[in-house]
C-alpha positions, 0 to 999 in steps of 0.5 A: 500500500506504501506504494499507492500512497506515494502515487496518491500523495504525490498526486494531491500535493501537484494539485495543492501545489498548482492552485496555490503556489502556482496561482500565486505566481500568475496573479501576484508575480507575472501578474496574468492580464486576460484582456492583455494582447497576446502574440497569437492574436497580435501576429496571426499568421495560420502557421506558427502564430495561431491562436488555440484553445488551452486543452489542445496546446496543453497536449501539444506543449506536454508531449513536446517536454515530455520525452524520455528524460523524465524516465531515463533519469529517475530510472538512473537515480534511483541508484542511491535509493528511492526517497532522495529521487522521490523528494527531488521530482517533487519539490523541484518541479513544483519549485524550480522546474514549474517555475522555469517553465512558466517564466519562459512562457510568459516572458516569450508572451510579452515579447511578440513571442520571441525565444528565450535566447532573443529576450536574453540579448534584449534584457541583458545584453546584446553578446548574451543572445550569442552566448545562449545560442552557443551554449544551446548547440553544446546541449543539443549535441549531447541530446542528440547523441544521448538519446541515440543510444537510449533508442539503441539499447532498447532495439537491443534488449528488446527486439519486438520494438524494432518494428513498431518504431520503424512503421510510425515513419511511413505511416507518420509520411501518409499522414502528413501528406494526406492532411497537407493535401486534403485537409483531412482532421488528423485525428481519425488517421493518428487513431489508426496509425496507433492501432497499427503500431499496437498490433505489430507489438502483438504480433511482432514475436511470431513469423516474419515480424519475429525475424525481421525484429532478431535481424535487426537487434544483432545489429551493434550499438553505434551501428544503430547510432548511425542508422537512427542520426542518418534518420535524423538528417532527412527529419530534419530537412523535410517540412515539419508537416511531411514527418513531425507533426503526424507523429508528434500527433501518433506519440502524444496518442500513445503517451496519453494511453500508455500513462492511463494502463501503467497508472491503472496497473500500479493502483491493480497491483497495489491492491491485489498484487500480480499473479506468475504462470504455474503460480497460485498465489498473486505477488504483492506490490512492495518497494524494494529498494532502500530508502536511500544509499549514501555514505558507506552504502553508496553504490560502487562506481556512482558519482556522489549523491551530491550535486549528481542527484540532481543532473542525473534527474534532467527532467522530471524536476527541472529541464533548460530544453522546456524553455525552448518549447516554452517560447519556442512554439507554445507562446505563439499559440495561447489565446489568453494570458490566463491559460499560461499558469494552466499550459507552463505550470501545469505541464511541468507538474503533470511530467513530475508526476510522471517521473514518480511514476517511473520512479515506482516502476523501478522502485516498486513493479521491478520487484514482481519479476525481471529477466537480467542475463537470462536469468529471473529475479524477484522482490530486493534480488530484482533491484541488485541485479539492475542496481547493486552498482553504477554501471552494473548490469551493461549500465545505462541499459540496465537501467532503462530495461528496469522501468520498462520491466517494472512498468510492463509488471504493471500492466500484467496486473491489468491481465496484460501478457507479460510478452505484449507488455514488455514489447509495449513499454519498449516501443514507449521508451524508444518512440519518445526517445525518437521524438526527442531526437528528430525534434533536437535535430531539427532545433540544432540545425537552426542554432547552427544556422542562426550562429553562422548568420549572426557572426559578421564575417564574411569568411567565417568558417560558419559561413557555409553552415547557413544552408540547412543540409550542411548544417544538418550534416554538422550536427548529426556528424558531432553527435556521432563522434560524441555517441561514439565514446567509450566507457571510462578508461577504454580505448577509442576503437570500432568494439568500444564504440556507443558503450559509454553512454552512462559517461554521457548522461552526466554531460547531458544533465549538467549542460541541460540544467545549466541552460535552465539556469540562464534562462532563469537568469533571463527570467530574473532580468525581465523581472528586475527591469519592471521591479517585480519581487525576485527571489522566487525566481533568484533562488532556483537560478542560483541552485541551477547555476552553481549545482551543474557547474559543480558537476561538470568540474567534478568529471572534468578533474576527478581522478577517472575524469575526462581529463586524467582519462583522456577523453578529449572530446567530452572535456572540450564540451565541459570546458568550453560550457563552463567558459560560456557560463561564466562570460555570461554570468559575468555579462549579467553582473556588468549590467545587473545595476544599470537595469533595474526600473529600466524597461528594454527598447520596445519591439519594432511592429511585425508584420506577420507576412513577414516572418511567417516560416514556411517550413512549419515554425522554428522551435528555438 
């Protein structure tokens, strides 16, 4: 029953959490004007400034921040136990991540729907628009290669997603193209195309679905790397409307359906527990997991608790890509002010709670059964065998395979078949780790684009990146080299290519939570010009910025870090993000007395024929 509790208590604090705090910081802070004019009404144009009821840009906004890494995180995390991980995602997404979300929105709103990054050089400094373009490109770049070897791990450890992964393209294609042409609602298509995809998960262990999917699981990681970065290329060069938005559209279907059976599976097993083949009695859902591991009883291998802890979870607690989206796309849809606490507030809570979610799988369903070489275990035996250390059991796999076995346990006490279950929560973790993919690579493309248009001279080596095919080919080749890495310590070869991913993921979160930092940093300058009271927004910027600049150090000059250990590659990121940090962190602190009571210049008139953008609208 603990494990219920957790779910439910958790569940009542987001509501708590986003009728008071969150209202306060509507009505009190940003101060949200329903009669105010928003840029979708402002700068209607039919294709990125389109004014939309709040539900709908809710379920957009939400799939669109909601990708893999509220679960591959918390899946990392709970490593040093279950309570530290729990009491992160909570609090941090009600305080910080919320908060960060929200401020994005209603900044990009009041500023004709620009980018964080765009508002930053107007409320800070014009060099500042630079520096947050530049330190963008190092996170995408980690993105794109992180989450390659997310989706590469589970082609690997779980065949029966290959297919169903694959399907979603063309039929994604048709999709497009039907709608594009025709004008035909895209939700009838969207419902078909995710009762295709199911039934090849259902029948993608039999005849020649079964050995199309063994084929291609043989295939090596960086293999799959390369293969799934050559996708990206096309995806990001095609018009939003041929591949993107029909299955942004599909994906969004299968998180909403899939959240509803793992929620309704946990609250089954809670009750009644899971019953095995050839078993008589049914399995009662238990946490497995201590409490926390810390001091003497710090899993082997793991960074410290602290600030580790904190990156690890990238999402699920605060994450700097959702001000991308935030004021990316989402400011140029909302209709009123008033949606912006429903839509940047209450998105971030729903992906918290989402994260406890997973948290519990790992926690909890893990328990009632998971398969680790071959061989079954269950209840404490079940967390060791996925846990006992940071990098056991093949690392990052590891860790992935147990929310997804922990979940697919869910759904088994639903009367779910354990084969259909397994391969479903697969095709979840692979679909949005594939989501975020094609999205980063399209985003990456543009920040390339943009730095090479915005630095002045004319034989800057940036100069032919402003074509989007050989800035799509910069990207998705930085990504490779970055996938590429081998586990700490090994040689750069071809056998240890793709293996260091659980190297990666501390990049990955360190360079993510510090772009939430500076966007905070933004949020906090927009403030100051208007004398709004700050620390409710001072606080967490300086939590974000301090703590991941304090883990990128730690790997950079541990004793096995980048550095000592020769990895070249990776501790060029680090250094050159913490330079970038710093030099705008230094701008801020020029400007941060000549600020206060002094509005920025106001926005030139913008015709919206303008800057209307062919390919669909860019999200950066």
């Amino acid at each position: 029953m603990v494990t219920l509790l957790i779910a439910a208590g958790s569940f009542i604090l987001y509501l708590v959490a986003y009728h008071t705090y969150g209202k306060f910081l509507g009505q009190k802070i940003f101060r949200l004007d329903p009669n105010a004019t928003v840029p979708s009404n402002e700068l209607k144009d039919g294709i990125d400034y389109v004014p939309t009821k709040k539900n709908i840009i809710f379920g957009h906004h939400f799939t669109s921040i909601a990708g893999t890494g509220p679960i591959v995180g918390p899946a990392l995390a709970v490593v040093w136990g279950w309570l530290p991980a729990l009491l992160w995602v909570i609090f941090g997404s009600i305080l910080i991540g919320a908060v960060h979300d929200f401020g994005s929105l209603v900044i990009s709103i009041r500023n004709q729907g620009q980018t964080v990054g765009d508002v930053a050089g107007r409320v800070l400094a014009p060099r500042a628009r630079l520096l947050f373009l530049s330190i963008l490109f190092m996170a995408l770049t980690i993105v794109l290669a992180i989450f390659g070897l997310v989706i590469a791990s589970v082609f690997r450890m779980y065949p029966s997603a290959i297919f169903p992964c694959i399907i979603q393209i063309p039929i994604a294609i048709a999709i497009g193209i039907l709608i594009h042409r025709k004008g035909t609602n895209i939700l009838i298509p969207c419902i078909i195309a995710l009762l295709t995809m199911y039934l090849s998960v259902y029948f993608g262990n039999s005849g020649a679905l079964d050995t199309f999917n063994s084929t291609l699981s043989g295939w090596s990681i960086i293999t799959w790397v390369i293969v799934l970065l050559l996708y990206c290329y096309f995806a990001s060069v095609l018009p939003v409307w041929t591949l993107l938005q029909p299955r942004d559209f599909i994906n969004s279907l299968q998180l909403l359906s899939t959240i509803g059976l793992v929620l309704s599976g946990l609250i089954v097993a809670g009750i009644w527990g899971v019953s095995y083949i050839n078993e008589d009695t049914r399995t009662s859902l238990e946490i497995i997991a201590p409490i926390a591991r810390v001091g003497e009883n710090s899993p082997e291998g793991a960074p410290w608790i602290f600030p580790f802890l904190f990156i690890t979870i990238a999402c699920g607690a605060i994450s700097g890509f959702h001000c991308l989206v935030s004021s990316g796309t989402t400011s140029k849809q909302i209709s009123s002010e008033k949606d912006a606490q429903f839509i940047g507030y209450g998105s971030m809570l729903t992906e918290g709670f989402l994260a406890v979610l997973v948290i519990l799988a790992c926690v909890a369903g893990l328990g009632l059964g998971t398969n680790v070489n071959g061989e079954f275990f269950k209840g404490q035996a079940a967390y060791t065998a996925r846990y006992e250390s940071w990098g056991g059991a093949a690392g990052l796999s590891s860790k992935i395979g147990a929310f997804v076995d922990g979940s697919a346990n869910f759904l088994k006490a639903l009367g779910i078949s354990s084969t259909f279950a397994v391969a479903l929560m697969g095709v979840f973790v692979a679909s949005f780790a594939a989501t975020t993919l094609d999205t980063a690579c399209r985003l990456q493309r543009y920040v390339i684009q943009e730095l090479a248009s915005t630095i002045k001279p004319k034989k800057s080596v940036l100069v032919p990146f402003k074509d989007k095919h050989s800035a799509t080919i910069l990207a998705v080749t930085l990504a490779f080299l970055v996938a590429a890495s081998p586990t700490a310590g090994a040689d750069w070869s071809w056998q240890n290519a793709g293996k260091g991913g659980l190297n990666l993921w501390p990049l990955f979160g360190a360079t993510n939570q510090l772009l939430g930092g500076l966007a905070f940093l933004v949020i906090l300058f927009w403030m100051r010009r208007r004398n709004i009271p700050l620390w409710f927004v001072a606080i967490p910027a300086i939590f974000m910025l301090l703590l991941p600049a304090i883990a990128m150090c730690i790997e950079l000059f541990k004793e096995n870090g980048w550095i000592n250990k020769k990895n070249y590659l990776l501790a060029t990121f680090g250094i050159s993000t913490l330079a970038l940090e710093v030099w705008m962190i230094f701008e801020a602190i020029l400007a941060w007395p000549k600020v206060k009571g002094l509005l920025e210049n106001s926005l030139p008139n913008i015709n919206p024929t303008d800057k209307a953008d062919t390919e669909g609208g860019r999200s950066c």
